[in-house]
ZADREN-322901 format. One record per atom (N, C-alpha, C): x, y, z. Coordinates in steps of 0.05 Angstrom, whole numbers, plus 5000, padded with zeros to 4 digits. Example, Ala and Ser with C-alpha at 12.3 -4.5 7.8 and 13.67 -1.06 7.14 Angstrom:
REM ZADREN-322901
+------+------+------+
|   c1 |   c2 |   c3 |
+------+------+------+
| 5264 | 4886 | 5156 |
| 5246 | 4910 | 5156 |
| 5264 | 4934 | 5156 |
| 5257 | 4955 | 5142 |
| 5273 | 4979 | 5143 |
| 5258 | 5001 | 5157 |
+------+------+------+
***
This chain:
REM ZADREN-322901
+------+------+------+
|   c1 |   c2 |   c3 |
+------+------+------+
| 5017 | 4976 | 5000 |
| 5000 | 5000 | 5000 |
| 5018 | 5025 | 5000 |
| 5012 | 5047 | 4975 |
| 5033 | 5076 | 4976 |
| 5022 | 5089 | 5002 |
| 5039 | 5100 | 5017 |
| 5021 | 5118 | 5035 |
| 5038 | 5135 | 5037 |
| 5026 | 5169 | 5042 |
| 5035 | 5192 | 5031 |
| 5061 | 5196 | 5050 |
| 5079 | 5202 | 5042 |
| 5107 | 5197 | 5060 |
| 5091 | 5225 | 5090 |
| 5077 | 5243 | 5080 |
| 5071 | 5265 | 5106 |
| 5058 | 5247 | 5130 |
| 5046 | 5224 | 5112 |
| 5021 | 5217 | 5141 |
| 5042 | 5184 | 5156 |
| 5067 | 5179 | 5144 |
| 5069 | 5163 | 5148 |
| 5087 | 5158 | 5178 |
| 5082 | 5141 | 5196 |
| 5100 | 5145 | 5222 |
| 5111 | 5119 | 5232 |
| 5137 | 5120 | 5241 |
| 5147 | 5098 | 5250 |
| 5146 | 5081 | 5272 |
| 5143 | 5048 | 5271 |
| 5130 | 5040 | 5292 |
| 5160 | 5026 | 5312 |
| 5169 | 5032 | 5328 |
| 5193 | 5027 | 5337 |
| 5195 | 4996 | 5356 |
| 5191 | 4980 | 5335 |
| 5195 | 4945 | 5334 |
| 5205 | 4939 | 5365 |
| 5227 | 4952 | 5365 |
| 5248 | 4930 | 5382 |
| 5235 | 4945 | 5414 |
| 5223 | 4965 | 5423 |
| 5207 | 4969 | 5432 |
| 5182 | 4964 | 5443 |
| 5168 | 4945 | 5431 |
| 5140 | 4932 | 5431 |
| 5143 | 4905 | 5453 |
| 5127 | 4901 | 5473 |
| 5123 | 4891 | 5488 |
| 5103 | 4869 | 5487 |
| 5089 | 4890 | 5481 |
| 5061 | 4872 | 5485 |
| 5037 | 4872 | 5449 |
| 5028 | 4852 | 5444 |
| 5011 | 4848 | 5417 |
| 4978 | 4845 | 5427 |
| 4969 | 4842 | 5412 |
| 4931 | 4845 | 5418 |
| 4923 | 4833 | 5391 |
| 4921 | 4800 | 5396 |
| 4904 | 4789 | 5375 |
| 4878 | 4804 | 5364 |
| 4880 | 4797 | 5348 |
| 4855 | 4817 | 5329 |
| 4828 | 4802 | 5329 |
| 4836 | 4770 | 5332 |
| 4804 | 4753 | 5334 |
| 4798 | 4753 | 5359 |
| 4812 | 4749 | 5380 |
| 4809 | 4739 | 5403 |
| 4808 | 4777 | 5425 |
| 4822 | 4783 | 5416 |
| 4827 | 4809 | 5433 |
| 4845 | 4799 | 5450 |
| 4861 | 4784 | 5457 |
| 4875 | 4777 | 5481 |
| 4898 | 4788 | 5478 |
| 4903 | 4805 | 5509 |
| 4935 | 4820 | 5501 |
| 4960 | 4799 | 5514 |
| 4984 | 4801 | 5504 |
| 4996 | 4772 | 5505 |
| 5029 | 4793 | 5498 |
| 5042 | 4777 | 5505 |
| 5078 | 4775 | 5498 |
| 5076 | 4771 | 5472 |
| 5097 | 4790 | 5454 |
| 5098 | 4789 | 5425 |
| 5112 | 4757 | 5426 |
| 5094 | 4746 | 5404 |
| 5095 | 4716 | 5393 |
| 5078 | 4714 | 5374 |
| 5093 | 4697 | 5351 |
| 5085 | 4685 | 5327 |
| 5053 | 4676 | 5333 |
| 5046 | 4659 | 5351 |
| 5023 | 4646 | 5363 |
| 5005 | 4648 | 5383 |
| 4972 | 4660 | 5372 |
| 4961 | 4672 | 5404 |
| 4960 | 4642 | 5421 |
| 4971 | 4651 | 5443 |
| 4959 | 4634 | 5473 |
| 4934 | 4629 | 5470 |
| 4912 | 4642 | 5460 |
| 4886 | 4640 | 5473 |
| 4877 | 4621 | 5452 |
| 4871 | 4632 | 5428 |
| 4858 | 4622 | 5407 |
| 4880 | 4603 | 5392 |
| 4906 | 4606 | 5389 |
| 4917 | 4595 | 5375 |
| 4921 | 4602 | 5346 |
| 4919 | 4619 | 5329 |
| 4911 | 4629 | 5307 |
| 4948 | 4639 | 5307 |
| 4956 | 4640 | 5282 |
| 4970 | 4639 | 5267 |
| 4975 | 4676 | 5266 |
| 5006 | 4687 | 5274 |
| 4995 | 4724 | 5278 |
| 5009 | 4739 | 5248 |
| 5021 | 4708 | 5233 |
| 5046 | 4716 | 5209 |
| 5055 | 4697 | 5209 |
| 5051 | 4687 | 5178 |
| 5075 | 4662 | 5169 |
| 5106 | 4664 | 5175 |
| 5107 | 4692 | 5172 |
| 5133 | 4696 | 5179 |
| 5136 | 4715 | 5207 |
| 5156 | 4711 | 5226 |
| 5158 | 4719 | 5246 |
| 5190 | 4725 | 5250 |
| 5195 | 4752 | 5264 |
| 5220 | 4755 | 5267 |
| 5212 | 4762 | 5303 |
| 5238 | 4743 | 5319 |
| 5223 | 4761 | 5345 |
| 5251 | 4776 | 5363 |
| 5266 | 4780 | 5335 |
| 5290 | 4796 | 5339 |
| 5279 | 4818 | 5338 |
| 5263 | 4827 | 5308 |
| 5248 | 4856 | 5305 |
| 5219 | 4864 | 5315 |
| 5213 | 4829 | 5327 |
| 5179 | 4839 | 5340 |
| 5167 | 4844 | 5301 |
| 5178 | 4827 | 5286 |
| 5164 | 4838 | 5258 |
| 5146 | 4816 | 5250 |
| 5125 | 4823 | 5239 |
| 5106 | 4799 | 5234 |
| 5090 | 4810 | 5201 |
| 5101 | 4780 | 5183 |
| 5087 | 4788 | 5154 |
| 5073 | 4762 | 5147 |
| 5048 | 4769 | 5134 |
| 5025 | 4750 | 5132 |
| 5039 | 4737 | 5104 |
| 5057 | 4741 | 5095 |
| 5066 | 4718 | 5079 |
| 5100 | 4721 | 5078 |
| 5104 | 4687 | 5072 |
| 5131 | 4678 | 5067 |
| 5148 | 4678 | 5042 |
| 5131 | 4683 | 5014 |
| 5141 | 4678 | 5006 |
| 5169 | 4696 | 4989 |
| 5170 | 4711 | 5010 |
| 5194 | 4733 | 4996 |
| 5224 | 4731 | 5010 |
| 5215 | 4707 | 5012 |
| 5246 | 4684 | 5036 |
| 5259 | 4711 | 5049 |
| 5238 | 4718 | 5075 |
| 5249 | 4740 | 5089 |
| 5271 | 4721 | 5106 |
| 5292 | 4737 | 5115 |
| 5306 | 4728 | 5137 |
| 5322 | 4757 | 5149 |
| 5330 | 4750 | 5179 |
| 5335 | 4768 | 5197 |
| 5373 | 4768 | 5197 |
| 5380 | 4801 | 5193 |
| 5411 | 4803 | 5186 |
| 5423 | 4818 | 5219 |
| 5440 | 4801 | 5220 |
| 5447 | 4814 | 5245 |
| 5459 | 4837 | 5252 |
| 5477 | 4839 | 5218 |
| 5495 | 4856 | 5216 |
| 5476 | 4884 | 5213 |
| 5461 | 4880 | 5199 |
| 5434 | 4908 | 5188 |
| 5422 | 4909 | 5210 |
| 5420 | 4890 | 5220 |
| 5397 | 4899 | 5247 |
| 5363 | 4890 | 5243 |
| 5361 | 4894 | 5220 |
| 5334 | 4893 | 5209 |
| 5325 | 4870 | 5187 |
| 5306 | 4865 | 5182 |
| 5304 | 4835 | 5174 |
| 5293 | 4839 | 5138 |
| 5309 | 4824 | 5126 |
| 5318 | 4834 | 5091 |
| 5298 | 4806 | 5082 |
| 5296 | 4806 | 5056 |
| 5283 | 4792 | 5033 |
| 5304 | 4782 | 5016 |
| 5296 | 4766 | 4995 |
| 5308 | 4748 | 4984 |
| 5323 | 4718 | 4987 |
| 5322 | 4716 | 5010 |
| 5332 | 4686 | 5022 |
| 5359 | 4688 | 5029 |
| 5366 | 4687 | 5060 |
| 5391 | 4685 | 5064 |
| 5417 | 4671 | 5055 |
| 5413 | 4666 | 5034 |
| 5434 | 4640 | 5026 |
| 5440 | 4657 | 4996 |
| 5423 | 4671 | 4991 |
| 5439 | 4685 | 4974 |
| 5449 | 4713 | 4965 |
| 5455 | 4725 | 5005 |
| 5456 | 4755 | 5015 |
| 5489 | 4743 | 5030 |
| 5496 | 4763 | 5022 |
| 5522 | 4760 | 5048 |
| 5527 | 4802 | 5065 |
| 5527 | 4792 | 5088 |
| 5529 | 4823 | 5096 |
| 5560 | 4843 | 5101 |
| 5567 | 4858 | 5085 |
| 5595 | 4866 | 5087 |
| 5595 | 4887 | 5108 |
| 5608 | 4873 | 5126 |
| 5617 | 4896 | 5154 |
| 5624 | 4914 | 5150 |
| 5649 | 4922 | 5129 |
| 5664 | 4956 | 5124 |
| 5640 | 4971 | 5112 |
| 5615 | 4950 | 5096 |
| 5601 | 4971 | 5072 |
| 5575 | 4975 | 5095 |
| 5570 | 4959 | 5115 |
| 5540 | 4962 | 5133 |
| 5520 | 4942 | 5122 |
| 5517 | 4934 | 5097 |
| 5497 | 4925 | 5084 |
| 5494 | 4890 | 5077 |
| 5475 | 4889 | 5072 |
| 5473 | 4856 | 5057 |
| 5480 | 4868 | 5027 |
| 5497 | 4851 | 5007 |
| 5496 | 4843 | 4986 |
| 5496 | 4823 | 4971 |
| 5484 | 4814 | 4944 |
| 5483 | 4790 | 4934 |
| 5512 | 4780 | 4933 |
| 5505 | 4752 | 4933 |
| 5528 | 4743 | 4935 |
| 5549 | 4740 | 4915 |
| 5539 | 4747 | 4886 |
| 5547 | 4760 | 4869 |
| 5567 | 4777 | 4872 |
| 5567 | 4796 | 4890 |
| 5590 | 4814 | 4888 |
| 5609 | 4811 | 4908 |
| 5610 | 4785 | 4927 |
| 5633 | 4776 | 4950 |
| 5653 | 4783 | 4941 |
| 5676 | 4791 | 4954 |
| 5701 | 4793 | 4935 |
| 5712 | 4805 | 4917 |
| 5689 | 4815 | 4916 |
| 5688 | 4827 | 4883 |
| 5678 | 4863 | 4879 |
| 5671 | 4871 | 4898 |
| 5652 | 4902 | 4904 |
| 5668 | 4918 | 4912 |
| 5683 | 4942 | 4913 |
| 5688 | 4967 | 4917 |
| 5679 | 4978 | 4945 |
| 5690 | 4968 | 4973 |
| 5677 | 4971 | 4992 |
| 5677 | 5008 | 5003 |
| 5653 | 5011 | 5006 |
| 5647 | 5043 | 5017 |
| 5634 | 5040 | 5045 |
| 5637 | 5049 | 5056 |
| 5634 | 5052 | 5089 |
| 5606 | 5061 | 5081 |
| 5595 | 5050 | 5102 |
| 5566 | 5055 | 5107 |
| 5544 | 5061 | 5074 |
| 5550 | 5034 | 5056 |
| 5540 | 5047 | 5034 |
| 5516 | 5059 | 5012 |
| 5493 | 5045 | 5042 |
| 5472 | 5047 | 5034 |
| 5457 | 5062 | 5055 |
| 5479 | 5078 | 5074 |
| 5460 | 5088 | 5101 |
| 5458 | 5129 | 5086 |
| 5447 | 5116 | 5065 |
| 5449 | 5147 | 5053 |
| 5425 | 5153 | 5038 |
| 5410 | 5170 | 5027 |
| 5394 | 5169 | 4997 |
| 5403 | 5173 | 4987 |
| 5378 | 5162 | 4968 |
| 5387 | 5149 | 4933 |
| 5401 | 5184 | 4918 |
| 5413 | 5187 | 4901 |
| 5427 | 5208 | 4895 |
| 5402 | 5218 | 4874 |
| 5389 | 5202 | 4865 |
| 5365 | 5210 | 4846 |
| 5350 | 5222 | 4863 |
| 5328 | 5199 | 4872 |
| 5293 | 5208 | 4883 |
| 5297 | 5213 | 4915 |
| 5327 | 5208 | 4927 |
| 5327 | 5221 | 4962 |
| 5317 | 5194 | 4978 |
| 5306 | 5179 | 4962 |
| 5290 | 5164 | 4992 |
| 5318 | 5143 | 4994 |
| 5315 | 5150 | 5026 |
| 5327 | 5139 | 5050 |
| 5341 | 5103 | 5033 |
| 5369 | 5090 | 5029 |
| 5364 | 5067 | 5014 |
| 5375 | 5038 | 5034 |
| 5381 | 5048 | 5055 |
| 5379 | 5031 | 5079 |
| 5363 | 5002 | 5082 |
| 5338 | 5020 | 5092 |
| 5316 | 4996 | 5085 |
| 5292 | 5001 | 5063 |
| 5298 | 5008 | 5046 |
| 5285 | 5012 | 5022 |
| 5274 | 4984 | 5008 |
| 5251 | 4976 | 5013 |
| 5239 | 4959 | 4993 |
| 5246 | 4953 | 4965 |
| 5241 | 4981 | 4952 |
| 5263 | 4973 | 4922 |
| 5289 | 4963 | 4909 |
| 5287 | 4950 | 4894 |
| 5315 | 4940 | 4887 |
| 5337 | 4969 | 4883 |
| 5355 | 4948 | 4894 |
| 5372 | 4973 | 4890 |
| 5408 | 4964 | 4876 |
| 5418 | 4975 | 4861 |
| 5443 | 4969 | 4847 |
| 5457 | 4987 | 4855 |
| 5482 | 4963 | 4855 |
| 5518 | 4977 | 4863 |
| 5526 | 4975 | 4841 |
| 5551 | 5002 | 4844 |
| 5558 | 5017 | 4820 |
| 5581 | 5002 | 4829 |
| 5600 | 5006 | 4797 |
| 5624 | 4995 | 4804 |
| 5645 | 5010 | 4819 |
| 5640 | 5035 | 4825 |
| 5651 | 5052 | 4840 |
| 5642 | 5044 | 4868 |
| 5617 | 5026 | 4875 |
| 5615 | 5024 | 4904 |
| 5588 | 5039 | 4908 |
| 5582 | 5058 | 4900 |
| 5564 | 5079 | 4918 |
| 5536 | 5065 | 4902 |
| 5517 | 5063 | 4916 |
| 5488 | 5051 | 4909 |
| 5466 | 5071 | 4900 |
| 5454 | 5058 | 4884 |
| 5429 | 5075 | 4878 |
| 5398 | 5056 | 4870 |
| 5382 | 5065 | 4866 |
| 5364 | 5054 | 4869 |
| 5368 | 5044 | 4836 |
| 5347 | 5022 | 4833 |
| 5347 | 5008 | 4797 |
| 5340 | 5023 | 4781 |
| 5308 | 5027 | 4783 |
| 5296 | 5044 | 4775 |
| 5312 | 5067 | 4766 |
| 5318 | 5081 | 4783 |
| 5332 | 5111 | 4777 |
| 5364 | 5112 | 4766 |
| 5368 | 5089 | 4767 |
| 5391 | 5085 | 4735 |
| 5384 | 5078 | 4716 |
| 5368 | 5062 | 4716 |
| 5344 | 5061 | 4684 |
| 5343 | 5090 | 4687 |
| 5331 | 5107 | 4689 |
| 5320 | 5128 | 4687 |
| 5347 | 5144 | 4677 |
| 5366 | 5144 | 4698 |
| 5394 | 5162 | 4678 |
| 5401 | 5154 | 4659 |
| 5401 | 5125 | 4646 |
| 5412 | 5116 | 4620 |
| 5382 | 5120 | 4604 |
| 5368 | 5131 | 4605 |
| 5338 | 5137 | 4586 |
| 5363 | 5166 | 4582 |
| 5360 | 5182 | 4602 |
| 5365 | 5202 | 4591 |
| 5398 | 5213 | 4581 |
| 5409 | 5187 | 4582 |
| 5439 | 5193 | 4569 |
| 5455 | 5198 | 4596 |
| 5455 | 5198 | 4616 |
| 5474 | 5200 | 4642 |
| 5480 | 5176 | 4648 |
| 5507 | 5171 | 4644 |
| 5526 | 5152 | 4650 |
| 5548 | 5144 | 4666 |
| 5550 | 5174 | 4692 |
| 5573 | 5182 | 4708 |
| 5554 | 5170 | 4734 |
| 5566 | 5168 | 4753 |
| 5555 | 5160 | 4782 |
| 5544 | 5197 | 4798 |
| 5529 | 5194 | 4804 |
| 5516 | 5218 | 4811 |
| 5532 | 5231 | 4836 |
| 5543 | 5214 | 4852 |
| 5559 | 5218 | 4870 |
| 5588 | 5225 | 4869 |
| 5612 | 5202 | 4855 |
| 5633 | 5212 | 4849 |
| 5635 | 5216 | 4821 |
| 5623 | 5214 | 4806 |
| 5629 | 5226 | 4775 |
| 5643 | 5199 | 4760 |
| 5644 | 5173 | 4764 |
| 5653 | 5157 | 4752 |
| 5640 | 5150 | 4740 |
| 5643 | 5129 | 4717 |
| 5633 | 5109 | 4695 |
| 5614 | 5086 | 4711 |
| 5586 | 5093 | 4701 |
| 5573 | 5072 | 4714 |
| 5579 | 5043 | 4702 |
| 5579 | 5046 | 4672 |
| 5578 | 5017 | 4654 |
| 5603 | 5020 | 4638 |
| 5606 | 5005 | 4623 |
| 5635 | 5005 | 4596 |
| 5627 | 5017 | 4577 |
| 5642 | 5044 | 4577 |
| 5639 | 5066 | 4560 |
| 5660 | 5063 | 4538 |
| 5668 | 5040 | 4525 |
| 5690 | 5041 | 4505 |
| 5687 | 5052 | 4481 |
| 5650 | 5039 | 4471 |
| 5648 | 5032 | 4447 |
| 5642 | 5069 | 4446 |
| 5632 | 5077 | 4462 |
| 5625 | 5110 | 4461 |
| 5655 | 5123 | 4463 |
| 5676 | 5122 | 4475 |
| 5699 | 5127 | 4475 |
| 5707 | 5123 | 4445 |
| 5705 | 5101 | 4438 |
| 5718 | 5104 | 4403 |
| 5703 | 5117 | 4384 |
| 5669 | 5124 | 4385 |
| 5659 | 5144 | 4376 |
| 5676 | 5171 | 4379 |
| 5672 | 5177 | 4406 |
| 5689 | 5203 | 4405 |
| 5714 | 5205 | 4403 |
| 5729 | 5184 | 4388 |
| 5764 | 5188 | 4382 |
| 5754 | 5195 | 4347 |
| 5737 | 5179 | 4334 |
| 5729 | 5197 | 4313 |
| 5723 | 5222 | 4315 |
| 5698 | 5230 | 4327 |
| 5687 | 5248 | 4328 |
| 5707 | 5276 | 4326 |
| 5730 | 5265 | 4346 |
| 5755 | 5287 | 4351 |
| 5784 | 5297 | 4326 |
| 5774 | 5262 | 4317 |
| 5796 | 5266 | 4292 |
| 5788 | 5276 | 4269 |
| 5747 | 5279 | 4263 |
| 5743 | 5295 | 4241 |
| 5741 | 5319 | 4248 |
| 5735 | 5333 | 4272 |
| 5740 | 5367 | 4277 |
| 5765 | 5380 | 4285 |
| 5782 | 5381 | 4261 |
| 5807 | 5398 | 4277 |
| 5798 | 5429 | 4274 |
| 5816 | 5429 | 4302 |
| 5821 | 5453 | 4312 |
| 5829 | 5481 | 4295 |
| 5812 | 5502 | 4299 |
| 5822 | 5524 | 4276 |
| 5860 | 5535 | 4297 |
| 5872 | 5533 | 4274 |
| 5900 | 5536 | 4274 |
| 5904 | 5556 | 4294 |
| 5895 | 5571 | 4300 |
| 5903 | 5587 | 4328 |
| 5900 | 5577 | 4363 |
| 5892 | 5547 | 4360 |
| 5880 | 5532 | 4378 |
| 5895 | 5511 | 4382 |
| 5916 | 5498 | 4355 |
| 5919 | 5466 | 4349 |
| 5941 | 5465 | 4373 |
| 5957 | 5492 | 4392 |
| 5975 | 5483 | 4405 |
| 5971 | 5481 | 4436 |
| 5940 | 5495 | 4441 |
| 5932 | 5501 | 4463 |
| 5928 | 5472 | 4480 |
| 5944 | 5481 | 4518 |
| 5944 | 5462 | 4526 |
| 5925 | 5460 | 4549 |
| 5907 | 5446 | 4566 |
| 5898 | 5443 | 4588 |
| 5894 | 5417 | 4597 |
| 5894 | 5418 | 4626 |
| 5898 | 5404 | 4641 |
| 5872 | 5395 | 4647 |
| 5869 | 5367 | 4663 |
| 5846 | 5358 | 4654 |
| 5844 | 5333 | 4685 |
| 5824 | 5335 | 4695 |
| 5823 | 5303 | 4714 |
| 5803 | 5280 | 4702 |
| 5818 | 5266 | 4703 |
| 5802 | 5234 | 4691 |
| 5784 | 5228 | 4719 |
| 5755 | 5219 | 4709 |
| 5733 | 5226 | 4735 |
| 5738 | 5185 | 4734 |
| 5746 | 5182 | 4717 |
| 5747 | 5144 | 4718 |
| 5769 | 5136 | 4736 |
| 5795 | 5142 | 4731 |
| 5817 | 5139 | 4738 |
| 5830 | 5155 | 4766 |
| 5822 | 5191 | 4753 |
| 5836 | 5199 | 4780 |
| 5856 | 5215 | 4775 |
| 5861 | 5209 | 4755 |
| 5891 | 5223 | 4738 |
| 5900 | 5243 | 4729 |
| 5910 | 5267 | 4737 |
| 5915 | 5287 | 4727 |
| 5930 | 5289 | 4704 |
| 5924 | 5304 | 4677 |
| 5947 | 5295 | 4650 |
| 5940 | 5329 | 4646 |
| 5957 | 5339 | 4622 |
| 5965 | 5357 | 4608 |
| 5958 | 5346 | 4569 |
| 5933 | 5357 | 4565 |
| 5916 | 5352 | 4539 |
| 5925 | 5364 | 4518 |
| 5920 | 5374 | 4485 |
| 5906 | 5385 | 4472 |
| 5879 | 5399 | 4471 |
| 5878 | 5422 | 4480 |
| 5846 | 5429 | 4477 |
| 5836 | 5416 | 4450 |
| 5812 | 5414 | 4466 |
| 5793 | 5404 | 4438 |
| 5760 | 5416 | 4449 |
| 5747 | 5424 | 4425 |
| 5710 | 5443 | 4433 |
| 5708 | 5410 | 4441 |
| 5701 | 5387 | 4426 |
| 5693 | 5355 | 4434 |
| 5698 | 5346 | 4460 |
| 5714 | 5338 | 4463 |
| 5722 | 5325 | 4497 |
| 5754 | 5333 | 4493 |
| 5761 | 5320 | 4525 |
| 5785 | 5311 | 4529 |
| 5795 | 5291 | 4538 |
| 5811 | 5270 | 4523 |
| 5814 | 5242 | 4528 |
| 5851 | 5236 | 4556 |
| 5831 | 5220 | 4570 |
| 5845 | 5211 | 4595 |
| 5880 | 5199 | 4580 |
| 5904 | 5213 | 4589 |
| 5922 | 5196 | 4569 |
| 5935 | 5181 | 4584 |
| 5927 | 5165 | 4607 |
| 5920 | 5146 | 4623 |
| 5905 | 5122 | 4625 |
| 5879 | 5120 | 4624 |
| 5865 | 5105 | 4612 |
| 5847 | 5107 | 4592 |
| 5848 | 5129 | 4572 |
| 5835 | 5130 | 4557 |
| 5803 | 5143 | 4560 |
| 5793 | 5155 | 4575 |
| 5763 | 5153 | 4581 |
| 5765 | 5181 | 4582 |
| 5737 | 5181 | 4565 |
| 5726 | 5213 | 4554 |
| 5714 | 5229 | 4573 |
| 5715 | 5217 | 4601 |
| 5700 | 5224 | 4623 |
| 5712 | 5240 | 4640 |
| 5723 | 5256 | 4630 |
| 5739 | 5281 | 4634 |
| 5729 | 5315 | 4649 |
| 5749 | 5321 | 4665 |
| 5733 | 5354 | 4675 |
| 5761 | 5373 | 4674 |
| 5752 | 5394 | 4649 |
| 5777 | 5413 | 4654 |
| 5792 | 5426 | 4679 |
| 5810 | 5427 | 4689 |
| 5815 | 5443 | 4716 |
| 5833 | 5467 | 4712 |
| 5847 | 5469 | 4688 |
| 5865 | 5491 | 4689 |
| 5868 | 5494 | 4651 |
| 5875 | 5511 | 4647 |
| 5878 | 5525 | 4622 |
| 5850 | 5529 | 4605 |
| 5851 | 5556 | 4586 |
| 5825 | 5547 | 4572 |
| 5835 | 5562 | 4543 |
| 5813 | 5572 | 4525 |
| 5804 | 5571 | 4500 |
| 5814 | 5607 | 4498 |
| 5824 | 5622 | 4511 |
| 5829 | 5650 | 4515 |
| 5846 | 5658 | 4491 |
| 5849 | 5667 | 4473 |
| 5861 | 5678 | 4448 |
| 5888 | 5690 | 4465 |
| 5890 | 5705 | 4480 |
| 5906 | 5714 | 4496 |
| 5931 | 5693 | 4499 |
| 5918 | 5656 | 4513 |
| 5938 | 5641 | 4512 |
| 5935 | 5629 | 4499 |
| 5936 | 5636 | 4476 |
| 5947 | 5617 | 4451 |
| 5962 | 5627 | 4428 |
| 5982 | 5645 | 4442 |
| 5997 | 5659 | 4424 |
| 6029 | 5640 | 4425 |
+------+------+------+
***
């Protein structure tokens, strides 16, 4: 059920004492099972979080490391201590660890991605964002991480576009010697370029994902 984020209020789990069957009315110690009637309070029961959901089938299980109790079936979540979070197990070994990496909002739509219901994807830089709202940047042609400015996906085949792109516009001759300096947002790398109006390519690793920092286009220096 959407409910309007103004009306919505938090019910503080680990707090809760006491439950009140809904058939029976009997008030009772939080448990999976009323004492009185016997009736069933949630297929699934956490009584770490006092959390109770009328169905199983979203192989909930309880993370010790999160605190709070995740979806998808524990067997194929592992929780990384330096990052705070559960991740698939897909990325063991293998992920860009960032301190606390999901105890932030999404860089798109803000909402909180901690315990966020929606799927959510790690960048290969580490920093997370929701699915949805990287669909949504690659609809609209954004391909940098909203956070540190890196390469979300493999930008090659667009990289060798723009080594054409660069080799059919030369520079009008008062320009061809002009130099600036440039940080590679992939790498990290500070180099000394060719201006070019097109981009400026990393002469490090190659990547068009470039931000000028010093020199520019001034007739003045390019004498």
């Amino acid at each position: 059920m959407d409910v309007d984020p103004l009306d919505r209020h938090d019910v503080p789990r680990h707090e809760v004492r006491k439950v009140i069957c809904s058939l029976c009315r009997t008030e009772q110690e939080v448990q999976q099972t009323c004492v009185t009637c016997g009736v069933c309070m949630g297929k699934y029961f956490c009584e770490k979080c006092n959390f109770f959901d009328d169905e199983d089938s979203k192989q909930q299980y309880h993370c010790d490391g999160c605190g709070i109790c995740r979806t998808g079936g524990q067997d194929n979540f592992f929780h990384c201590y330096k990052c705070g979070c559960c991740y698939s197990n897909l990325l063991k070994d293998c992920h860009p660890c960032v301190e606390k990496a999901m105890h932030h909002n999404c860089p798109v739509c803000f909402e909180y991605l901690f315990d966020s219901t929606k799927v959510i994807s790690v960048l290969p830089c580490g920093h997370t964002i929701h699915m949805h709202c990287l669909k949504e940047m690659h609809e609209h042609l954004r391909f940098a991480c909203p956070v540190c400015s890196k390469s979300v996906c493999d930008m090659s085949k667009v990289w060798e576009k723009l080594d054409r792109e660069v080799a059919l516009t030369p520079m009008p001759e008062a320009y061809q010697n002009k130099m600036v300096w440039i940080l590679c947002n992939d790498c990290g790398v500070t180099s000394e370029v060719n201006f070019h109006i097109v981009a400026h390519k990393c002469q490090s690793c190659n990547s068009y994902n470039t931000r000028q920092t010093r020199g520019g286009p001034s007739a003045s220096s390019c004498t």
